[in-house]
Backbone as CSV, one residue per row, in Angstrom:
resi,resn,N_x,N_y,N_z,CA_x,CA_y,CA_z,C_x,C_y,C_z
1,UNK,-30.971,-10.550,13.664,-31.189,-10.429,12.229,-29.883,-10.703,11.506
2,UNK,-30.246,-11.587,10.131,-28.673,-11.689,9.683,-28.922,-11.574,8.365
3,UNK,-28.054,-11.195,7.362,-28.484,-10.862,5.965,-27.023,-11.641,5.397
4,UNK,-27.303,-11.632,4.032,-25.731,-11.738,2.741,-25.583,-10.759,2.006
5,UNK,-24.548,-10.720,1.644,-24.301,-9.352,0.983,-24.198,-9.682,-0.931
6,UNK,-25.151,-9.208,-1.749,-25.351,-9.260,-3.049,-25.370,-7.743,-4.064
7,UNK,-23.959,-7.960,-4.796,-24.500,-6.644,-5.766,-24.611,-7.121,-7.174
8,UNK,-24.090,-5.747,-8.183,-24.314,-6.141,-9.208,-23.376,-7.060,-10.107
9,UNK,-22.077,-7.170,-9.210,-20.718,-8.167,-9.842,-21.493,-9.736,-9.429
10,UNK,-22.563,-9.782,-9.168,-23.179,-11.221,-9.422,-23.888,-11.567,-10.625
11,UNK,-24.039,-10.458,-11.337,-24.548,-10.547,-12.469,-23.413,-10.654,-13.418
12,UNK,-22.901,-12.152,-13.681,-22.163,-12.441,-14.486,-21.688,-13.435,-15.561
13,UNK,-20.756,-13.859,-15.670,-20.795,-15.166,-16.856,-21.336,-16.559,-15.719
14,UNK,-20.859,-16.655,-14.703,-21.249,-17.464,-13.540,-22.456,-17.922,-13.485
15,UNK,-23.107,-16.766,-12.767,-24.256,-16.791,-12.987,-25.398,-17.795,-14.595
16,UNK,-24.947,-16.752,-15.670,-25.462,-17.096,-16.767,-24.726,-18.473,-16.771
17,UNK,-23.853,-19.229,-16.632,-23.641,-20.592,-16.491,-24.783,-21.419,-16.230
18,UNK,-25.415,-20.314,-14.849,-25.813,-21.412,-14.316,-27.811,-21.487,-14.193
19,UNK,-27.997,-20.495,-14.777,-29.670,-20.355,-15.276,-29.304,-20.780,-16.843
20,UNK,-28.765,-21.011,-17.474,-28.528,-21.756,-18.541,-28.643,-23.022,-18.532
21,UNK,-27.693,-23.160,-17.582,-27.677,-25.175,-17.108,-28.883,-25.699,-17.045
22,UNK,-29.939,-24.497,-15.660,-30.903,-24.718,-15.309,-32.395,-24.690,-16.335
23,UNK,-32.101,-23.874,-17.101,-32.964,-23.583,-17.798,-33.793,-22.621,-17.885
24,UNK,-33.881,-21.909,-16.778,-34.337,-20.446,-16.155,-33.963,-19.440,-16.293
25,UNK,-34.888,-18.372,-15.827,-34.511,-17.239,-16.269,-33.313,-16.734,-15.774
26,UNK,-32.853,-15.606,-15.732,-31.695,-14.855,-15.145,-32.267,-14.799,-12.852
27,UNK,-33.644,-14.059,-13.412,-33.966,-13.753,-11.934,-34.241,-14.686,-11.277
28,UNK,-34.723,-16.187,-11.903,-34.738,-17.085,-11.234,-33.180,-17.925,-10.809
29,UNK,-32.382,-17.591,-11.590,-31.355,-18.182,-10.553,-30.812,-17.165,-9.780
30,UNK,-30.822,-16.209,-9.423,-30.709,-15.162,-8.422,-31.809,-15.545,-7.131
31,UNK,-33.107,-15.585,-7.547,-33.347,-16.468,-6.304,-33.315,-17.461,-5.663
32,UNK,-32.950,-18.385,-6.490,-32.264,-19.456,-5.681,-31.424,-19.057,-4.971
33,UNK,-29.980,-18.283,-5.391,-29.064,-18.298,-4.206,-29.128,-17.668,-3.703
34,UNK,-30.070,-16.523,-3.125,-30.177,-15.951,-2.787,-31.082,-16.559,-1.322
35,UNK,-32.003,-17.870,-1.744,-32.825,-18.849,-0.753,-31.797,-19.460,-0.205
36,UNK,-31.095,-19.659,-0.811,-29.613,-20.973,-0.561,-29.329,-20.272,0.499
37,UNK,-28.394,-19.098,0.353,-27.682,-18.149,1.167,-28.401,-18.056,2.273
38,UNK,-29.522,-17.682,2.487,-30.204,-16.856,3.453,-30.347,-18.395,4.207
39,UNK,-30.622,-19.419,3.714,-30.286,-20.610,4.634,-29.249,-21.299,5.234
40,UNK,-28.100,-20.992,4.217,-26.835,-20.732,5.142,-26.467,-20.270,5.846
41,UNK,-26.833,-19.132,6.434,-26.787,-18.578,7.646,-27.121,-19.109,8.460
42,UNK,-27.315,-19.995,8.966,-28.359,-20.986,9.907,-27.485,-22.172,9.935
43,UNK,-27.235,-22.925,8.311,-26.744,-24.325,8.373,-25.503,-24.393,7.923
44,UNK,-24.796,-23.605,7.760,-23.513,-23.631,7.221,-22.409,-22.747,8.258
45,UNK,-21.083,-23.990,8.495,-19.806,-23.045,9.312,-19.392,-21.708,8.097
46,UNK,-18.200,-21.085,9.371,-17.943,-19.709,8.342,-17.353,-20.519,7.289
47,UNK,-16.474,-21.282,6.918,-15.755,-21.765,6.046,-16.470,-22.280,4.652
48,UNK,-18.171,-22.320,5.769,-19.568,-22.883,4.155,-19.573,-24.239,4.212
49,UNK,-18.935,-25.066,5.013,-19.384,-26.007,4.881,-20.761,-26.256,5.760
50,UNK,-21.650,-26.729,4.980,-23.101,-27.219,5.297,-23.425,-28.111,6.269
51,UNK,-23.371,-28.186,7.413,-23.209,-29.345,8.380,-24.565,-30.328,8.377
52,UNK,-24.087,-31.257,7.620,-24.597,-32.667,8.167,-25.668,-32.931,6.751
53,UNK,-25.446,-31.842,5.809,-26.341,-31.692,5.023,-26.329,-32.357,3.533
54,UNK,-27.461,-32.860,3.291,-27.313,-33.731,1.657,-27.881,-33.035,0.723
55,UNK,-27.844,-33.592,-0.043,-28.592,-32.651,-1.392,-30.094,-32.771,-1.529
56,UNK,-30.717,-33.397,-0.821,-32.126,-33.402,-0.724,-31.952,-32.137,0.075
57,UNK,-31.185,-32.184,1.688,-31.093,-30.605,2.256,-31.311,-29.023,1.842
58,UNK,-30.350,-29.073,0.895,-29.805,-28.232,-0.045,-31.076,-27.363,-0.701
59,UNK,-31.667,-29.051,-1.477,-33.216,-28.275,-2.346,-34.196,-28.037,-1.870
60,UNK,-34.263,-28.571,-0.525,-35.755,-27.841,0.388,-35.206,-26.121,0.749
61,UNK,-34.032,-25.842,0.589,-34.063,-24.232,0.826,-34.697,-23.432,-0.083
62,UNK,-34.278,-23.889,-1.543,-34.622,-23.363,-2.396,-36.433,-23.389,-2.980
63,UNK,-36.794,-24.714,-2.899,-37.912,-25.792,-3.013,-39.120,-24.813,-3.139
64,UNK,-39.341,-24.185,-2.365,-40.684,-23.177,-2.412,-41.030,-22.324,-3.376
65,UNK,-39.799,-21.810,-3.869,-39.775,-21.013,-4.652,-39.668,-21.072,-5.863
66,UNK,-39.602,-22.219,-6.583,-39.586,-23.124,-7.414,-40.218,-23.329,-8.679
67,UNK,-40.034,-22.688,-9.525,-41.048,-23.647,-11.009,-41.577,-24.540,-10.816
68,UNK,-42.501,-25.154,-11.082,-42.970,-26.449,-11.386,-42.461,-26.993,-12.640
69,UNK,-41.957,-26.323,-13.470,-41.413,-27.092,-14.423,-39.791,-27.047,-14.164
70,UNK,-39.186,-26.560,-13.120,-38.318,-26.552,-12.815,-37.355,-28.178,-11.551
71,UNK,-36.906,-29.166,-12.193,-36.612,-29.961,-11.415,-35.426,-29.488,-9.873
72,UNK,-35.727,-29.490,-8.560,-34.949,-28.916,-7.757,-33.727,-30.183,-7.857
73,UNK,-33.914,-31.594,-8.001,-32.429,-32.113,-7.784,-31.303,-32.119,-8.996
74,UNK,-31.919,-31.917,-10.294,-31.398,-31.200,-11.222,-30.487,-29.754,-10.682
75,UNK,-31.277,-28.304,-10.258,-30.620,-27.559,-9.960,-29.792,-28.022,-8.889
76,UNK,-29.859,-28.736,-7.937,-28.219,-29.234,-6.907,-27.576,-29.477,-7.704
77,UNK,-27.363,-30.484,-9.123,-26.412,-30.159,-9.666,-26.420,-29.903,-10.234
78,UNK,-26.770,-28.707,-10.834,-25.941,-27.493,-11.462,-25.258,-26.603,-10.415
79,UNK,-25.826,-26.707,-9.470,-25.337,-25.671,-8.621,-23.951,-26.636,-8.290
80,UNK,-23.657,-27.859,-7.979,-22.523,-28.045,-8.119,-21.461,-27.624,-9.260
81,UNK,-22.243,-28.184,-10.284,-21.455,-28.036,-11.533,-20.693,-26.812,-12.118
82,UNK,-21.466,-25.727,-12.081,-21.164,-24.380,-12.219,-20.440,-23.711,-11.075
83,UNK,-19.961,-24.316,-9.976,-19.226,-23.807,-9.056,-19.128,-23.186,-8.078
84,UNK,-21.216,-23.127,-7.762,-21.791,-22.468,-6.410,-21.613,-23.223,-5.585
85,UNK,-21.565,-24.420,-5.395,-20.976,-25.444,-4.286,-19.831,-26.492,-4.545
86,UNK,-19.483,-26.393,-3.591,-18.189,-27.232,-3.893,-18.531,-28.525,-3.182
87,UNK,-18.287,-29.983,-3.840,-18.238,-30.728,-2.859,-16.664,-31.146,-2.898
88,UNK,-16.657,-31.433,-1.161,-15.061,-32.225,-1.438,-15.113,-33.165,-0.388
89,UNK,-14.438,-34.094,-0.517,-14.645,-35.763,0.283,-15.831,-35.917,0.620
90,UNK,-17.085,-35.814,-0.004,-18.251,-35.821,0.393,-19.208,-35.188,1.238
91,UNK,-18.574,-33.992,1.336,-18.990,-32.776,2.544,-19.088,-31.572,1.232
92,UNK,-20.009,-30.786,1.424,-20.201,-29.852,0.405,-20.344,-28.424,1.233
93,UNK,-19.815,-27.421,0.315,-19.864,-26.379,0.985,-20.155,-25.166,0.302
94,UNK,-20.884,-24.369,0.712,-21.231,-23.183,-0.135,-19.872,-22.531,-0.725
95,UNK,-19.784,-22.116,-1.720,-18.463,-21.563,-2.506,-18.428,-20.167,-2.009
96,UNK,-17.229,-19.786,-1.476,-17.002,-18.135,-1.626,-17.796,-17.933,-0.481
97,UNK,-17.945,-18.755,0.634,-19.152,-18.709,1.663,-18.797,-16.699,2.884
98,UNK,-17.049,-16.692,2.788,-16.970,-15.382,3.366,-17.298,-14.225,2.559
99,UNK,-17.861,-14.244,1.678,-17.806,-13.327,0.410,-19.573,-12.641,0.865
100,UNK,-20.221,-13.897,0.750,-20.951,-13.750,0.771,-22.118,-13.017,2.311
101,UNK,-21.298,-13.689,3.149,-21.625,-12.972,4.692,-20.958,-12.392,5.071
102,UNK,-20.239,-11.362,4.607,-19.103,-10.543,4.805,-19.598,-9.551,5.628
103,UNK,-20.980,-8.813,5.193,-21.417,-7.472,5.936,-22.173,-8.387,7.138
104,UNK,-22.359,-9.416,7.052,-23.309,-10.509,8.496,-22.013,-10.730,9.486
105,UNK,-20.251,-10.845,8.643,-19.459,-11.314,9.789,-18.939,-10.137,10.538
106,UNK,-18.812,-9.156,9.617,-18.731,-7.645,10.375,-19.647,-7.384,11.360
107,UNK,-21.126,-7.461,11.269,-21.822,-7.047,12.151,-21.631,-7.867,13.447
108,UNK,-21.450,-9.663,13.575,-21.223,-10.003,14.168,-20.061,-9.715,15.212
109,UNK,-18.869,-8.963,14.931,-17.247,-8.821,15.287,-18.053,-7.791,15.957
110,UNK,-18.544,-6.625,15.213,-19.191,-5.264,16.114,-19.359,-6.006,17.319
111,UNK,-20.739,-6.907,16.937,-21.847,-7.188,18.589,-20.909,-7.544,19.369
112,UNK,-19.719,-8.641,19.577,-18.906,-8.882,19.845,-18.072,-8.319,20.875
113,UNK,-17.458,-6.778,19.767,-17.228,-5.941,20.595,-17.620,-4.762,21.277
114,UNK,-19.126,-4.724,21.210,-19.868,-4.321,21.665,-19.726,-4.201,23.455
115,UNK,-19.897,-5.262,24.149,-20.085,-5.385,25.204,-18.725,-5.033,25.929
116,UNK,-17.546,-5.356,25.055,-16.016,-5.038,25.876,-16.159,-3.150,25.985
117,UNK,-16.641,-3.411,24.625,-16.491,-1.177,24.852,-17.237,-0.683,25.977
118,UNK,-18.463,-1.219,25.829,-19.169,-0.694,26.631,-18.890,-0.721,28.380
119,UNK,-18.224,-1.889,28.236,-17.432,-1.701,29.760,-16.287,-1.564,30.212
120,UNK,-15.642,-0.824,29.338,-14.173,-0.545,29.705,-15.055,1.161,29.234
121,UNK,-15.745,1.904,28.860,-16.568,2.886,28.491,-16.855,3.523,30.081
122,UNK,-17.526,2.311,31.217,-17.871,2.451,32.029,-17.313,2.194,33.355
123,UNK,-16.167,2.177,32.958,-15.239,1.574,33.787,-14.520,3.238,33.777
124,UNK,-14.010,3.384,32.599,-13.535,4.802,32.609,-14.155,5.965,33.313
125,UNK,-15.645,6.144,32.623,-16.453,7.460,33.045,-16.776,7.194,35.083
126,UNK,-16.548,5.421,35.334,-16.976,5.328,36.823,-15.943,6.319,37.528
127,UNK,-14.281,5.739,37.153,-13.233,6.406,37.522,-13.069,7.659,37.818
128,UNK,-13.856,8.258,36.565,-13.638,9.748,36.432,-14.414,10.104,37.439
129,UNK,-15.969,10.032,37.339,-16.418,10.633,38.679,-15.797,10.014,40.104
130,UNK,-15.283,9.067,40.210,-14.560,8.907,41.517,-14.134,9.708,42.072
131,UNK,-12.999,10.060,40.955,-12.131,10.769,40.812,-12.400,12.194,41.232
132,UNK,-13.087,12.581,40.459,-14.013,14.251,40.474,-14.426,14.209,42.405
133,UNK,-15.141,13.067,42.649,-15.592,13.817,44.002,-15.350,13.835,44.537
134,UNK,-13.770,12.539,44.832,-12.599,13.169,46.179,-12.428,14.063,45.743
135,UNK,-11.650,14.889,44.396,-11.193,15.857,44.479,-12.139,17.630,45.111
136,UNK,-13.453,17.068,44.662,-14.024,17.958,45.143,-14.312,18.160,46.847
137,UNK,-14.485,16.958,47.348,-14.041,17.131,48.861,-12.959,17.564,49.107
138,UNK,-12.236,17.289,48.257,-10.405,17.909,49.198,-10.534,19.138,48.774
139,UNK,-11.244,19.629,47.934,-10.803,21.133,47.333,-11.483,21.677,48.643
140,UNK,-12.804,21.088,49.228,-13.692,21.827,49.759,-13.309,22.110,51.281
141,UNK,-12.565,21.248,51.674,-12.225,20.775,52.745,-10.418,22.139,52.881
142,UNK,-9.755,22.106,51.757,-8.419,22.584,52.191,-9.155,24.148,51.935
143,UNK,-9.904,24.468,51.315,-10.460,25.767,51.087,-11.148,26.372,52.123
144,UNK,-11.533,25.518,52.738,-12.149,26.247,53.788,-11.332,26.468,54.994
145,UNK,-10.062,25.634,55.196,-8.783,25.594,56.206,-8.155,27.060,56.014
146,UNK,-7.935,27.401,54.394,-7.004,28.290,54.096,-8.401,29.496,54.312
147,UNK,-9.485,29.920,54.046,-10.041,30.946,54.321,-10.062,31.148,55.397
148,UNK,-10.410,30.132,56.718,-10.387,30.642,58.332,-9.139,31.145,58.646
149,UNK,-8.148,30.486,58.251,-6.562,31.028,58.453,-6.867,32.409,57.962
150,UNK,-6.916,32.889,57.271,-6.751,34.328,56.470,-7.901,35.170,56.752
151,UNK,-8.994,34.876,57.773,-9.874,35.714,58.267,-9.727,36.919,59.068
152,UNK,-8.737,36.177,59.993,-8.329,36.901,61.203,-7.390,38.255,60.487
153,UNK,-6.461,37.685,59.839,-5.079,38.587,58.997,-5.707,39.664,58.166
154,UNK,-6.987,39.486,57.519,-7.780,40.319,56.698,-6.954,40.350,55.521
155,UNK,-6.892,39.017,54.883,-5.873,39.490,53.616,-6.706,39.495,52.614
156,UNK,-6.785,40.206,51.460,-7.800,40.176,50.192,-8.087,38.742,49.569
157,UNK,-8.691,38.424,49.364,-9.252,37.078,48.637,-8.547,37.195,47.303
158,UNK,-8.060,36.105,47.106,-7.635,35.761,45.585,-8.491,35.400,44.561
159,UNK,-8.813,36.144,43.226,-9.900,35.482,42.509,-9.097,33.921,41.788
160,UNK,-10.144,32.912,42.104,-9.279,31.957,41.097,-9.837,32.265,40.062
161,UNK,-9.260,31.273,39.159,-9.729,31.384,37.329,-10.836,30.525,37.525
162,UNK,-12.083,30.956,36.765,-13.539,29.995,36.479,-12.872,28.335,36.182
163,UNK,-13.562,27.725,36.861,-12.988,26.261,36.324,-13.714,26.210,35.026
164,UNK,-13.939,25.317,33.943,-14.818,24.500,33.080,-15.345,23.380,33.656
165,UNK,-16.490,23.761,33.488,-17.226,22.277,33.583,-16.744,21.246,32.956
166,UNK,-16.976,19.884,33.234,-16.663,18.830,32.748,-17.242,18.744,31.039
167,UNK,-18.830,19.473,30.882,-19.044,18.908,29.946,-18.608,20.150,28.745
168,UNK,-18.067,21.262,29.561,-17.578,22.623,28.469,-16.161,21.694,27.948
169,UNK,-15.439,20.881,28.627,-14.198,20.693,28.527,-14.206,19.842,27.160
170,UNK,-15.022,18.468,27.602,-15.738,17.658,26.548,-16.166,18.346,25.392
171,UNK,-16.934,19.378,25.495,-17.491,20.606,24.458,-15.920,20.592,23.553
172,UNK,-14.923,21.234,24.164,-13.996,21.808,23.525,-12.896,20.894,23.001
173,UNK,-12.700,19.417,23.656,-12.013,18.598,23.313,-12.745,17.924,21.771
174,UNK,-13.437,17.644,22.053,-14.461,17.249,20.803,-14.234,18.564,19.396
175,UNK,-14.533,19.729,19.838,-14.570,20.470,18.871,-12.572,20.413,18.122
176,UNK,-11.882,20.171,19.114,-10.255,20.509,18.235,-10.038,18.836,17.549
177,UNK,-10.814,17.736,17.995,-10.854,16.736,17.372,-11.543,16.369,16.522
178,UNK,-12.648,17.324,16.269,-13.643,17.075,14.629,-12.892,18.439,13.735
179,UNK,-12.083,19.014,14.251,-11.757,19.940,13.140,-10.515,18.733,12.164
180,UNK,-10.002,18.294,13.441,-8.774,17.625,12.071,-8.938,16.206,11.957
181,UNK,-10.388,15.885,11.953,-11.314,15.061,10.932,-11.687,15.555,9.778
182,UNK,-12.146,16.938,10.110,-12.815,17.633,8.833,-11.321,18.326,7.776
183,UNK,-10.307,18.154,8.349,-9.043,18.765,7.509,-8.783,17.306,6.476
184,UNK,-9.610,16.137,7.152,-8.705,15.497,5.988,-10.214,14.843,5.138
185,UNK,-11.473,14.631,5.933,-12.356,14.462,5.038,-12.486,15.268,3.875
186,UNK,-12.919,14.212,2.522,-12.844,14.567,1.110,-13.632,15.482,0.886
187,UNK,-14.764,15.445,1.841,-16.100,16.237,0.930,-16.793,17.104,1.896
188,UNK,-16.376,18.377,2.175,-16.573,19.225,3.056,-17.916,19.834,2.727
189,UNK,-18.953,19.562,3.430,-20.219,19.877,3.149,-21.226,19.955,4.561
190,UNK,-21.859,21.101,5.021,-23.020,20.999,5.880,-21.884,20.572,7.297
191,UNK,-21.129,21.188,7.688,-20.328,21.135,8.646,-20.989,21.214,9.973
192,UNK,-21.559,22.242,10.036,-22.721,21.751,11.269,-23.714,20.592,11.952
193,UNK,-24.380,20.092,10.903,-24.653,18.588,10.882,-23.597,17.673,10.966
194,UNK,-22.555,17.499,10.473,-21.289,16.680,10.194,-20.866,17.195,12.123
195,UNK,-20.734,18.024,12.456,-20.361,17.730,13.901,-21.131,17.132,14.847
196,UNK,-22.206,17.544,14.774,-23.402,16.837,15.649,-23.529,15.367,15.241
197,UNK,-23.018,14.776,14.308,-23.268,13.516,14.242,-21.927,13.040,15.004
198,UNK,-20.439,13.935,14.740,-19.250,13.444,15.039,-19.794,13.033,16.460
199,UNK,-20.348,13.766,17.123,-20.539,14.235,18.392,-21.475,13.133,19.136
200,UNK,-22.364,12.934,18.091,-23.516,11.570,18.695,-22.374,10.656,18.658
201,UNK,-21.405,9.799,17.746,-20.851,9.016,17.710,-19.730,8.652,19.212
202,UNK,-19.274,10.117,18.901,-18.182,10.037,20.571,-18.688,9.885,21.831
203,UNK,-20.020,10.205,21.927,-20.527,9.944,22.919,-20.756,8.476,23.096
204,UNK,-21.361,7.305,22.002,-21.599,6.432,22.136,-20.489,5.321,22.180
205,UNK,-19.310,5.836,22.272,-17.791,5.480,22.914,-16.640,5.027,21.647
206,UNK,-17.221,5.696,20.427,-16.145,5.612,19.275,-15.267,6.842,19.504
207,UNK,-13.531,6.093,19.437,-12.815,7.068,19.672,-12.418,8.562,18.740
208,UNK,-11.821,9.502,19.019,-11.777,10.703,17.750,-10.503,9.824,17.010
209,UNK,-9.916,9.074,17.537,-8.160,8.051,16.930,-9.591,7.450,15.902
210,UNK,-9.974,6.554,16.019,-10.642,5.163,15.226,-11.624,6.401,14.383
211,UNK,-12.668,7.463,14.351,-12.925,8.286,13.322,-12.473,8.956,12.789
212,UNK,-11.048,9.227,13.342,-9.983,10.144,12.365,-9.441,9.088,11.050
213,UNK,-9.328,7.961,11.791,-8.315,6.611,11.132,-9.554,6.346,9.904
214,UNK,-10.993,5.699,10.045,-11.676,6.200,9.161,-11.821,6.913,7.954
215,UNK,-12.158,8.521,8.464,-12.015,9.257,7.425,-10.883,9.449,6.098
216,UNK,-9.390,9.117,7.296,-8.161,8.736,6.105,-8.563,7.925,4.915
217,UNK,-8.690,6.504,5.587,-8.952,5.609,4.781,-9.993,5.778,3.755
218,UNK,-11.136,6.457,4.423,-12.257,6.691,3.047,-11.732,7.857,2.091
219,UNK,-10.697,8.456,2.275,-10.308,9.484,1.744,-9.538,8.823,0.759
220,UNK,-8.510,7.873,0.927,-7.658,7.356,0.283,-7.947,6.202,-1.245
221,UNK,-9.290,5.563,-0.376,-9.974,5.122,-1.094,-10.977,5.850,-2.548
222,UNK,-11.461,6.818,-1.730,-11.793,7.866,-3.013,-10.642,8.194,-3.946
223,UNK,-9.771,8.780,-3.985,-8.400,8.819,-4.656,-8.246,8.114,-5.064
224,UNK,-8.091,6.670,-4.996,-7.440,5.722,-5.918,-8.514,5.223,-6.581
225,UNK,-9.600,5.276,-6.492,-10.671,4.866,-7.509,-11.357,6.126,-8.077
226,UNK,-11.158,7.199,-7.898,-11.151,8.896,-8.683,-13.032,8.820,-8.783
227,UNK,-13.003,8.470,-7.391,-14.582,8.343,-7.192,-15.141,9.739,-7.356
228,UNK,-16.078,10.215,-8.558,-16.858,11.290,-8.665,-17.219,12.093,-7.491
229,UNK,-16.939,13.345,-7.868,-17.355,14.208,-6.222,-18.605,14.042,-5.819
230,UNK,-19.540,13.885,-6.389,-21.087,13.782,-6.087,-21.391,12.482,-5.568
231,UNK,-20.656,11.463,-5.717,-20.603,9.923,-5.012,-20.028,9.805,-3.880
232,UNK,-19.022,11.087,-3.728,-18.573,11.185,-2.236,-19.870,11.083,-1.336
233,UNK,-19.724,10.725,-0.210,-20.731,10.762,1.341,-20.415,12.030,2.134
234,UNK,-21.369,12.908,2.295,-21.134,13.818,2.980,-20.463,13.239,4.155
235,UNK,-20.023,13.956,5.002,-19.365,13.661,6.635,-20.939,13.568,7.521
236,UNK,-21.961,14.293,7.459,-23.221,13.892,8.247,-23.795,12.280,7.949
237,UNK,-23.461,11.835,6.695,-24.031,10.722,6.268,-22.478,9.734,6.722
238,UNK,-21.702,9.860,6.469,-20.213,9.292,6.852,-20.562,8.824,8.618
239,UNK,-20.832,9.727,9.027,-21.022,9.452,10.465,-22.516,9.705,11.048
240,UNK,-23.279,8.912,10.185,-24.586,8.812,10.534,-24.990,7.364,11.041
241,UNK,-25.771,7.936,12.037,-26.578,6.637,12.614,-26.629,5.129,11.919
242,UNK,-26.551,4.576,10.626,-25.979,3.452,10.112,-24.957,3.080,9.749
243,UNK,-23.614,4.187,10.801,-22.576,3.867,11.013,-21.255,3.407,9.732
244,UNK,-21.740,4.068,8.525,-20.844,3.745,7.705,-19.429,3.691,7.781
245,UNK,-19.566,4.480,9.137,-17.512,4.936,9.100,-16.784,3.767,9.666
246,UNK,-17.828,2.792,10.590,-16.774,1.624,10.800,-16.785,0.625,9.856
247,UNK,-16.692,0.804,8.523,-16.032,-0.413,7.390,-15.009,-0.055,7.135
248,UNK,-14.466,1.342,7.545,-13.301,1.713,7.301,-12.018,1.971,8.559
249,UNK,-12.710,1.531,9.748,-11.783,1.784,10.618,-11.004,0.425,10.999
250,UNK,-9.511,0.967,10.844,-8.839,-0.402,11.014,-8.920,-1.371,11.808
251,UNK,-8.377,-2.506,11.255,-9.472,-3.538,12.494,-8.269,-3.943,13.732
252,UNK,-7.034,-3.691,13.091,-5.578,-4.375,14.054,-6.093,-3.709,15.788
253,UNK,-6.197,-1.929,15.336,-5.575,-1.257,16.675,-7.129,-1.386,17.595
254,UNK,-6.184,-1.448,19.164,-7.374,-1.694,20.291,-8.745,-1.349,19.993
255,UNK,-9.605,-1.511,20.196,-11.045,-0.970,20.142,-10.937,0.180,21.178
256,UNK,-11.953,1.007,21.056,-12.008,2.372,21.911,-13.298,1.892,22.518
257,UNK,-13.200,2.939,23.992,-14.546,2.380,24.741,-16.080,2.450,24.132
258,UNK,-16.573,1.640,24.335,-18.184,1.817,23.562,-18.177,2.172,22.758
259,UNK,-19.319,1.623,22.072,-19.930,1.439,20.671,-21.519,1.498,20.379
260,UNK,-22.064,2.151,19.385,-22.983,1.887,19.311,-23.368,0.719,18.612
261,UNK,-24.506,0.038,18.867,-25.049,-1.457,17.576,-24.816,-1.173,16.078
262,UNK,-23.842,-1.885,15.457,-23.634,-1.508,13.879,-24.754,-2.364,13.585
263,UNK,-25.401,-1.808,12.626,-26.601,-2.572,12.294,-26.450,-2.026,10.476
264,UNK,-25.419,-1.614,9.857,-25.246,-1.820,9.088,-25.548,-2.683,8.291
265,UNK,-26.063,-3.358,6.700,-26.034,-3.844,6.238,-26.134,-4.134,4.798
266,UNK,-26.475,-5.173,3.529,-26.915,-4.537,2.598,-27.199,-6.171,2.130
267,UNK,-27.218,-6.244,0.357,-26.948,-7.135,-0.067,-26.009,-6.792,-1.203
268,UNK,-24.349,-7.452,-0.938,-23.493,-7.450,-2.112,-23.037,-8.887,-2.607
269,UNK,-22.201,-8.533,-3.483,-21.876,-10.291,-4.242,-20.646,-10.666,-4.432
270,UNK,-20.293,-11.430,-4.091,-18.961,-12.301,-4.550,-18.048,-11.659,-5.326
């Protein structure tokens, strides 16, 4: 599935340029590019240029949807004219073409790195139990050397300390790493839910580094745009299943093991 991203900063002098030119309404040139777009995804590189494509091309995307009193090779150019396509040396290309698939090229980078997390994810947890069951043979093995030795002598048994289970440990590592998530998230609300989601997320191999790094950033971002408290995102919705928190996690540092499918999306605008 692939979408473009459209909001309300498309509703502008641009625009009105260009249902003016055309002669149409406002909503009818919104669907045009909106047909355009959604066919660019298909026929156009990231850069927007349209491969191999003419302007007869162009108006069969749109074509269906069409007025009848509306001429489609007329609208190609306007849509040149007004600055939705650019042609240059005779190759034309959707204008602003990353703008527009921005939340489609993100999702793509996810799927991407999707498959590396997931196996360096499994590469890790293989290790660990490796790991775990020599050690548990050797424990089992020198423990039982040192009790026959000390049978004969009758010396008192030593209590050891209860181990933790693997998944109490996990339990408790998780819990000192969503607290100083929640020290710097903006909008402290329903904390119980807000962990259980932290918690679905870490499991599905996002690190507590890359949701801590997150929350900063959405924090910082609220601040400098003095975003209303009630527009804040709770932390359950922050780290809910449509994954909002990775638009904010930096993109430089390593990926952490596994990921779940960002399937994020929307429609915003240029």
């Amino acid at each position: 599935m692939a979408w473009i991203s459209v909001d309300q900063k498309l509703i502008g002098g641009k625009l009105r340029s260009l249902y003016k030119a055309i002669g149409c309404s406002q909503n009818e040139a919104i669907g045009i590019l909106v047909s355009l777009w959604l066919w660019g995804i298909d026929n156009a590189e990231m850069d927007g240029l349209m491969v191999s494509a003419d302007r007869e091309d162009i108006k069969q995307s749109f074509q269906a949807g069409l007025s009848k009193e509306v001429d489609g090779d007329a609208v190609v150019a306007c849509l040149i004219d007004t600055g939705w396509i650019d042609e240059v040396d005779g190759q034309l290309y959707l204008h602003d073409w990353g703008d527009w698939r921005s939340y489609y090229n993100r999702y793509v980078r996810e799927k991407e790195n999707h498959a590396e997390r997931m196996r360096r994810y499994r590469d890790k947890k293989i290790g660990k139990e490796s790991t775990g069951d020599i050690s548990s043979d050797v424990s089992s093995d020198v423990t039982g050397d040192i009790s026959q030795e000390h049978t004969d002598a009758e010396q008192p048994a030593v209590e050891k300390p209860e181990k933790k289970s693997r998944k109490e440990e996990q339990e408790e590592k998780h819990g000192k790493d969503f607290e100083e998530f929640w020290s710097v998230y903006p909008k402290k609300v329903d904390k119980g839910e807000a962990y259980k989601k932290y918690k679905a997320r870490r499991n599905e191999g996002y690190s507590a580094e890359e949701i801590l790094a997150a929350a900063k950033a959405y924090r910082v971002e609220c601040e400098r745009k003095h975003t209303d408290r009630q527009y804040i995102k709770h932390a359950k919705t922050f780290l809910g299943p449509n994954l909002s928190f990775t638009e904010y996690i930096p993109r430089n540092p390593e990926p952490a093991p596994a990921s779940a499918q960002a399937q994020a999306g929307g429609v915003r605008s240029m």
